[in-house]
N, C-alpha and C positions, 0 to 999 in steps of 0.2 A: 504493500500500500504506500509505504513510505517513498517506495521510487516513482511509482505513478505519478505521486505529489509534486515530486522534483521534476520530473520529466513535462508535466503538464506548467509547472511556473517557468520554467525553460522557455516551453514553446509562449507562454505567455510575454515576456519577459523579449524574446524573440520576435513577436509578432510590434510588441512597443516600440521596441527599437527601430524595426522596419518600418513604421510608420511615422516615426520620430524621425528617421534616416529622409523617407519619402517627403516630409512638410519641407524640410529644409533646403534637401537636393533637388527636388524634383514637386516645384508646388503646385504645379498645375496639369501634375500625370493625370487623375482621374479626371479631372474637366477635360482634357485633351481624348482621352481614352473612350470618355461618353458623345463625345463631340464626332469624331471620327468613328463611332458606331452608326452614327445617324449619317453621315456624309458614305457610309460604306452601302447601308441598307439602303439607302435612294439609290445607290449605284447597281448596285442587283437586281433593283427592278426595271432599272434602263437598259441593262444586261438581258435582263430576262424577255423583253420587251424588241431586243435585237434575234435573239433565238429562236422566238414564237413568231417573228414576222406581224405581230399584234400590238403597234404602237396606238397608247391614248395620248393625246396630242393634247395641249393645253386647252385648246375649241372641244376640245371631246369633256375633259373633267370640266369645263363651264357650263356644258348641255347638261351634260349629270347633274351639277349641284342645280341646276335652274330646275331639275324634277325633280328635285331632292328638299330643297329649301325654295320653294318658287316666290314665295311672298318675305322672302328675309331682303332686308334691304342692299342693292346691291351695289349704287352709286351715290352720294347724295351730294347736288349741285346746286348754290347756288339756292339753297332753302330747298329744293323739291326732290324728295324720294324715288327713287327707278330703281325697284326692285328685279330680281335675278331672272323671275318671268316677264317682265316690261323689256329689259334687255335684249331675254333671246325672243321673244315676238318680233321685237323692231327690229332687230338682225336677219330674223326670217324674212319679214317682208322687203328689206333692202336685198337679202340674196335675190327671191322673186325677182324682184326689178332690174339686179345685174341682168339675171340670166335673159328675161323678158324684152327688156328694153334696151338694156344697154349692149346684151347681144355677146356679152364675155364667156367663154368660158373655160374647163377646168385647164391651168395652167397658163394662163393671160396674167401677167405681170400689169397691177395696176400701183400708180403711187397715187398719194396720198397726202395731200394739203390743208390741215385741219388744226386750229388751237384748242387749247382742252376743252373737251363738253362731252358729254354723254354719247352724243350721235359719233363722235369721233371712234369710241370702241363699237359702237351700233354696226356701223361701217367696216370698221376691220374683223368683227366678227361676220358680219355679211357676205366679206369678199372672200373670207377665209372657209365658208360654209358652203364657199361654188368650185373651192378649189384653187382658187384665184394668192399666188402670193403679193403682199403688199412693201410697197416702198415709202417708209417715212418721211417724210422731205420735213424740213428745216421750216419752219414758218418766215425765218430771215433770209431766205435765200432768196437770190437775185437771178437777175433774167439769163444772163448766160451760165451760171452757176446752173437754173433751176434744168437748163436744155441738157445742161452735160451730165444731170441725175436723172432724169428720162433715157436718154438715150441710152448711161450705161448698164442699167439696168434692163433694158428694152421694154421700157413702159408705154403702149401704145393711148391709155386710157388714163386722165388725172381725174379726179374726184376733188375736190376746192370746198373748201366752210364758204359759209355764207360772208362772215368776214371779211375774208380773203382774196375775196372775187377783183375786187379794183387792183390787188395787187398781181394783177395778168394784164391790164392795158398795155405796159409798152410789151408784152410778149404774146400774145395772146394770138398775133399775124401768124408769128413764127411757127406757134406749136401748132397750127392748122395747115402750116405748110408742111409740116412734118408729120403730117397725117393721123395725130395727137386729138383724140377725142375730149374737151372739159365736158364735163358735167358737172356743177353746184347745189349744196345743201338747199333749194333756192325755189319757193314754189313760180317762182316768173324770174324774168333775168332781162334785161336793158339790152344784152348782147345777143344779136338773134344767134350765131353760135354758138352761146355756152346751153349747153341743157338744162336741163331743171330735174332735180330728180321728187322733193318734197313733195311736189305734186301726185306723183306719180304713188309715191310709198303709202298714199291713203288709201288708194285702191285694190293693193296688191295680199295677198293672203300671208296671215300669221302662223300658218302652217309652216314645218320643217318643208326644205328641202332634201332629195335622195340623199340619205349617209352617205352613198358612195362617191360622190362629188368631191368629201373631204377628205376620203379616206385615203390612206397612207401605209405603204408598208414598212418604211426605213425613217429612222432618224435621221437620216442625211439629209431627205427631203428640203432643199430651202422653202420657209416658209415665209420669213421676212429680210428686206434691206432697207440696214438703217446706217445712216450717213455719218461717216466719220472722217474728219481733217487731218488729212498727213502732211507728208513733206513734197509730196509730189503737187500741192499748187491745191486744184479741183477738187470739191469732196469725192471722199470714194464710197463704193455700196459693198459693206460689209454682210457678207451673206449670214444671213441666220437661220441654221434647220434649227430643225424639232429639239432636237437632241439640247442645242443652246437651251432654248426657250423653256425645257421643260427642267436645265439644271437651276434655271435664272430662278426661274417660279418657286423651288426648293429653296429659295435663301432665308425666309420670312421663317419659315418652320423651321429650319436648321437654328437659328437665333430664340427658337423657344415662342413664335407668334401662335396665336389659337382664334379659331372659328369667333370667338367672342371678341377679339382686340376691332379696334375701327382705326384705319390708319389714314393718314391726311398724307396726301400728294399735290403738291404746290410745283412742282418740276414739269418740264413739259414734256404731254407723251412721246413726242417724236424720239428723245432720248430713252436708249434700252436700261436708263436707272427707272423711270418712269413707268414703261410699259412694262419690260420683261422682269422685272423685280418685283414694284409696284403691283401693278394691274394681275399680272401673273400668280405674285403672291397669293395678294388677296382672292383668286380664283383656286387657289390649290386650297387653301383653308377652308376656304367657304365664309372667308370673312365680309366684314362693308369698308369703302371707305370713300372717303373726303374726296371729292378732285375740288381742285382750285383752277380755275381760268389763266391765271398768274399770281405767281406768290405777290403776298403781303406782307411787309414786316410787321406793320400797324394793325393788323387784322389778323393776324396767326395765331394768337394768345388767344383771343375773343372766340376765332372759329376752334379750338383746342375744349374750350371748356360750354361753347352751345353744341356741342356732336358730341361732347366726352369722349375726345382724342385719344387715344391708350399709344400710337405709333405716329412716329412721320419722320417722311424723306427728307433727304437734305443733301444739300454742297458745302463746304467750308464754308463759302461769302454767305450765304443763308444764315448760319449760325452768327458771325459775325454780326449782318444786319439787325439780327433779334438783339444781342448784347449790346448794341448802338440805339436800340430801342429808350426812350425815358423809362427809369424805376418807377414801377406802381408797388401798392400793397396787396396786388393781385399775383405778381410775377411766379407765385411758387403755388398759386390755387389751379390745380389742373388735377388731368388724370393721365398724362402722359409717362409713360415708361420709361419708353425706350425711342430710340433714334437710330435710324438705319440708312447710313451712304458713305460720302466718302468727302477727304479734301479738308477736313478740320484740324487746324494748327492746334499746338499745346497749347497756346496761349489762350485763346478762344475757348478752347476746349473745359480747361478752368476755372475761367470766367464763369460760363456756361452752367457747368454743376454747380458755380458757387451761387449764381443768381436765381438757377430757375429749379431747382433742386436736383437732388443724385437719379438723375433720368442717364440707363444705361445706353451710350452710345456704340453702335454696331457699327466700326468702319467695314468696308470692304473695297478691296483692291482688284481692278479687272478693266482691262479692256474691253469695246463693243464689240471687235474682232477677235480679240487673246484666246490663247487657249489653257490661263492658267488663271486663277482666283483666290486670292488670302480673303479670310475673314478674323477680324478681331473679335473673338468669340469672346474671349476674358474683359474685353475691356479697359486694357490699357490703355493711358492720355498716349497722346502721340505717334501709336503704333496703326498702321493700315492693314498690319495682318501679323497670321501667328502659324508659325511651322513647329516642326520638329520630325527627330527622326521616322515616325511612324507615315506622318504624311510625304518626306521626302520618299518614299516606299511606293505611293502609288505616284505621283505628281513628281516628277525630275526638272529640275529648275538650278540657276546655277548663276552667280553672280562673277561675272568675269572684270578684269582689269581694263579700264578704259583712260583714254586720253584726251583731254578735254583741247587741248590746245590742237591737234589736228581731226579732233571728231570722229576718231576713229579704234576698237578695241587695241588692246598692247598682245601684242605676239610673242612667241616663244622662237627660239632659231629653226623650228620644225614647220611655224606656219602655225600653230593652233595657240589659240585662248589660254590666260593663265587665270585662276582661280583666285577670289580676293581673298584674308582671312577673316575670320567671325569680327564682326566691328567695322571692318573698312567696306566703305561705299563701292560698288560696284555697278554693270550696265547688268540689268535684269533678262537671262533669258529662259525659254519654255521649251522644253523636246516636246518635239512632235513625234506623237506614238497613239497608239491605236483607242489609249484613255484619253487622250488630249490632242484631239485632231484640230486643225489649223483648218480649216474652209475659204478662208480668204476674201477675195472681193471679185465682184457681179462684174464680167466686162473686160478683164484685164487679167491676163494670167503671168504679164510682164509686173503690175503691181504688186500680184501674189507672192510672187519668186522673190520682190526686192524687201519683203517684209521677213523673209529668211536667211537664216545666215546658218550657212554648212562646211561642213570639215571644221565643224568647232573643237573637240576636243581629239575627236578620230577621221579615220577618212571613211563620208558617206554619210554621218550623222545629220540633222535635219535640228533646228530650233527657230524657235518663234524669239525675233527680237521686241524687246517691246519696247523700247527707246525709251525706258526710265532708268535712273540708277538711283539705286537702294541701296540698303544693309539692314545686316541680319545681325541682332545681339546675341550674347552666353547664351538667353532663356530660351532664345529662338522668335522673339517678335520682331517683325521687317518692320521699316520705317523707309519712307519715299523722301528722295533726298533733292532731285532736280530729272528737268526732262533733258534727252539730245538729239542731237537736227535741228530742224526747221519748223518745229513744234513746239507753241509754249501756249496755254490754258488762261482766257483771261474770263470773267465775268461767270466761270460754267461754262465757257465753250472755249473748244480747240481750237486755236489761231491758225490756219497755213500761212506759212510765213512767205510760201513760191504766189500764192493766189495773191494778196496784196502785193505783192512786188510787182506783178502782172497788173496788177490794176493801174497804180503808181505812175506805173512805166506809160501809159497811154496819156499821162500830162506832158502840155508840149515842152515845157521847161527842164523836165527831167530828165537827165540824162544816163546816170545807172543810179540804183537804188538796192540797199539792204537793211532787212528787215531784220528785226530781234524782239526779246520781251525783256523789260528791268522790271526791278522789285520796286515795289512802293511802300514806308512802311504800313503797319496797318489794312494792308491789302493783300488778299489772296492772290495767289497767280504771278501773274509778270501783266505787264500793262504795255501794249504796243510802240513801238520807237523806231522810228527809219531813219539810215543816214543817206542821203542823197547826195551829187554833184549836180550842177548846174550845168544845162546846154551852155557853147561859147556863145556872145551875144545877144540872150537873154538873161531874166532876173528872175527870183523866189518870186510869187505870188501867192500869198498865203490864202487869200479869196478865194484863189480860181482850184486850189489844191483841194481847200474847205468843201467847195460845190462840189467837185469829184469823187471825193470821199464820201459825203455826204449820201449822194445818186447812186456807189456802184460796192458799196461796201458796207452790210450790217453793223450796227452800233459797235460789236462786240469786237471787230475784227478794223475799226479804224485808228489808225496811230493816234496815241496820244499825245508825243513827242517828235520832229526833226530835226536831226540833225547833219546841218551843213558842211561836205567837204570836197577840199581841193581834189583828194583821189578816194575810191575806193580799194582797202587793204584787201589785200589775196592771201591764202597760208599758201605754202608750199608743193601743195598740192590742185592748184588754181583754182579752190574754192574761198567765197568771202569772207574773210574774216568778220567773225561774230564772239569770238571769247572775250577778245580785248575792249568792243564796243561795250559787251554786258554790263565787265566788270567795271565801266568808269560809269556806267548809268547816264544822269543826267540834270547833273548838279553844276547850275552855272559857275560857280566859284572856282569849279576844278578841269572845267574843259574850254580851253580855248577856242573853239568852234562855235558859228552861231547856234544857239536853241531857238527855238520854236515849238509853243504850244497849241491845242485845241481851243479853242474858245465856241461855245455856242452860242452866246449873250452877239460876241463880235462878228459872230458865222464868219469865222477867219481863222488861220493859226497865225498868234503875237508873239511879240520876243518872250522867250521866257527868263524873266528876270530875277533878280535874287531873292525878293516879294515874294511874289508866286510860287518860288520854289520852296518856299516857306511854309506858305499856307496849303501848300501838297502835301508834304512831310508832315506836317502838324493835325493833316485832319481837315481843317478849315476849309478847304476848295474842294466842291462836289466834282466826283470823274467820273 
């Protein structure tokens, strides 16, 4: 008996220690361990789903839950209720009218021009129910932008908001030469051209359409393209099958969301944060949520606690704006949880928790194209996601040595990538392997190819570069350090720094121009800056620059700052230098060069002077 006793305080005594051992070394083994059961079990049924040749598609689990929960509410806009049965009615009868009227069918690439509102998913479940995949477009996009996202996609047929319609008058010739059918949310239309379809949707039956229209054998399947900014100039159309879509929709649950939570979406659906997270989510739950038209600072609190908010999406500047908000006595009266996106600095982040209470924020790390994904499941400030050995297991990703000053990775005398160590910043990349397939973009197989980079560590490997560089701590949580290229992120949206240049360049003053983004403090992102030379013979015209920018270039993507010079610098490899422009910014005191700023007040760009650069830095001057 006596050794049983010994033998049992032993194991006891054993089991303390190991767990004593596990707080200390290893503190977030079991939250990793249950975290990574959940992200395994989705995957087995994606798995199982590839086996059976019996994919449910995110359109299929919103059919179900609309016979499942028909009367739970499924959007609510703007004060009015459309429940999961209003939705799939009006998607039915919009299918009708594709197939009827509009004469589409399965496998007809249609895009799609819509700001947020209910008809907006009405609509992409619609087109999604005849078979039809759909292309996001940009509500900022512009007239030769919007041609060059039709075309690569090969979208014969645009669908436009009611809104939106004026914004086709100067393009409107073009897309009919281009044999580009509009039709408008619109029961009459000014434009004997554009169609009308609201008219039409009154009459058409609330009945499904054949299942077999939607139906799907493979998650490769593309079912949507959604537009993302690179280096190459032109948005590109990022393909998204099933397979995306239906790991996007997994995030909300993966983070612990439940059928009861109501989440607020202020982002706009065009963006796959919006729809395929967002909208997605909340389909895979069976929960309700908020759409907002456009976010509101002034308004987010108020619409938080009349819905009883439990969730909502976000970008860094979002969170920001809320903390720039005036202190009430209301600021911490909610029912908000949790916060689920991406792009929130430590500093905000702080703030954040310390004004509006310990609301857990869910970063997440991921390209619209990528084919890898961090989620900060723990919760750590600062952190955009969380690895460790278990996940490097399924997921191979790999932070290599880069060089900022020619833009290019650091080589070994073999020709292959050198590996950074735990701590040091490196350029992020993703193997491409049969769990983490690259799909690429709609139109361009030359674009596909330049978004990989191979004989990375062997000869023949395959990776997805993603043109950010991070690092990875002891504990294993990444943090995003800066972007590289011709890419830099201002307001929520992806700058191409080749598009503005192109644009730029069609002022007749201009001679060569280079674009970049500087830091502002206080400011997410990098905020737009071009340096320019002048044609011989002509002069700066800040007017005439203002109007051009104005006309051909959304809010987001027009320089804030120019800067004037005698030449433009080359690296050694005859690309423009951009390191050296970053790092001196755009602080009159320290660049000899003229500045020039934005002014909307003056519809002009003025000197910027030492004032102004003042009340940049300080806050004081809205951008």
């Amino acid at each position: 008996m006596t050794w049983f006793v010994g033998w049992l305080s032993a194991l006891a005594a054993g089991l303390f220690s190991a767990h004593v051992l596990q707080r200390l070394c290893f503190p977030y083994f079991w939250i990793d361990v249950f975290f990574l059961l959940k992200v395994v079990r989705y995957g087995v049924k994606l798995e199982l789903f590839k086996l059976t040749s019996s994919v449910r598609t995110v359109l299929d689990r919103f059919i179900q839950q609309a016979r499942r929960i028909p009367n739970k509410p499924f959007v609510i806009y703007d004060g009015r209720v459309h429940t999961y049965r209003d939705i799939e009615e009006r998607s039915n009868k919009l299918a009708h009218v594709f197939l009827d009227r509009v004469r589409l069918k399965k496998g007809d690439c249609v895009a799609l021009l819509m700001s947020n509102e209910p008809d907006f998913l009405c609509v992409w479940f619609g087109l999604a129910k005849v078979g039809c995949p759909v292309a996001f477009l940009n509500t900022n996009v512009k007239s030769k932008s919007l041609l060059h996202c039709l075309n690569c996609c090969g979208a014969k047929t645009l669908i436009v908001g009611s809104d939106l319609v004026n914004c086709l008058d100067g393009t409107l010739t073009k897309l009919l030469e281009e044999n580009i059918q509009v039709w408008a949310m619109k029961s009459s239309s000014e434009h004997t051209q554009v169609h009308t379809l609201l008219d039409k949707v009154d009459a058409a039956s609330d009945q499904p359409v054949p299942a077999v229209l939607r139906a799907t054998t493979s998650l490769k399947t593309p079912t949507l393209y959604i537009f993302t900014s690179g280096t190459t100039g032109l948005p590109k159309a990022a393909v998204i099958t099933h397979l995306q879509s239906l790991k996007a929709a997994a995030g909300l649950w993966g983070y612990g969301a439940s059928k009861d939570d109501i989440m607020y979406i202020p982002l706009p659906l065009y963006h796959s944060a919006a729809s395929l997270v967002g909208i997605g989510g909340v389909i895979e739950l069976g929960a309700t949520c908020v759409l907002k038209k456009k976010f509101s600072a002034s308004q987010f609190w108020n619409d938080c606690r009349k819905y009883d908010v439990t969730i909502f999406q976000y970008i860094g500047e979002l969170c920001r704006y809320l903390c720039n908000q005036p202190k009430t006595e209301l600021d911490k009266v909610h029912k908000v949880r949790m916060g689920v996106g991406n792009g929130m600095l430590q500093d905000v982040w702080r703030e954040f928790h310390s004004r509006f209470g310990n609301i857990k924020m869910c970063e997440v790390y991921g390209s619209t194209e990528g084919n890898l994904v961090f989620m900060n499941h723990i919760g750590k400030i600062g952190s955009v996601g969380r690895s460790n050995f278990m996940y490097r297991l399924l997921f191979k990703y790999d932070l290599v040595k880069y060089n900022m000053g020619i833009e290019e990775p650091v080589k070994d005398e073999h020709g292959f990538c050198q590996r950074v160590k735990r701590g040091e910043t490196g350029l992020l990349l993703s193997k491409v392997s049969s769990i983490s397939p690259f799909f690429g973009y709609a139109g361009s197989k030359q674009l596909t190819e330049k978004k990989l980079m191979r004989n990375v560590f062997v000869k023949g490997d395959a990776y997805f570069n993603t043109g950010d560089l991070m690092a990875e701590d002891h504990e294993g949580f990444i943090y995003f350090k800066d972007r590289v290229g011709d890419t830099f992120r201002w307001k929520g949206e992806n700058v191409a720094t080749t598009e503005v240049t192109e644009t730029l360049g069609l002022v007749d003053f201009i001679q060569e121009v280079n674009v970049y983004g500087v830091e502002i403090p206080g400011h997410e992102g990098k905020a737009g800056m071009a340096a320019m030379t002048v044609r011989p013979g002509l002069k700066f015209d800040g007017k005439k620059l203002f109007e051009h920018t104005m006309r051909d270039l959304p809010a987001y993507a027009r320089p804030l700052f120019i800067r004037l010079q005698e030449v433009i610098e080359l690296t050694s490899t005859f690309k423009q230098q951009k390191y050296q422009l970053v790092q001196s910014g755009f602080n009159p005191s320290t660049i000899s060069d003229p500045l020039y700023v934005l002014d909307y007040e003056q519809k002009s760009y003025i000197p910027l002077t030492h004032s102004i650069y003042q009340s940049i830095v300080s806050g004081e001057r809205k951008l």
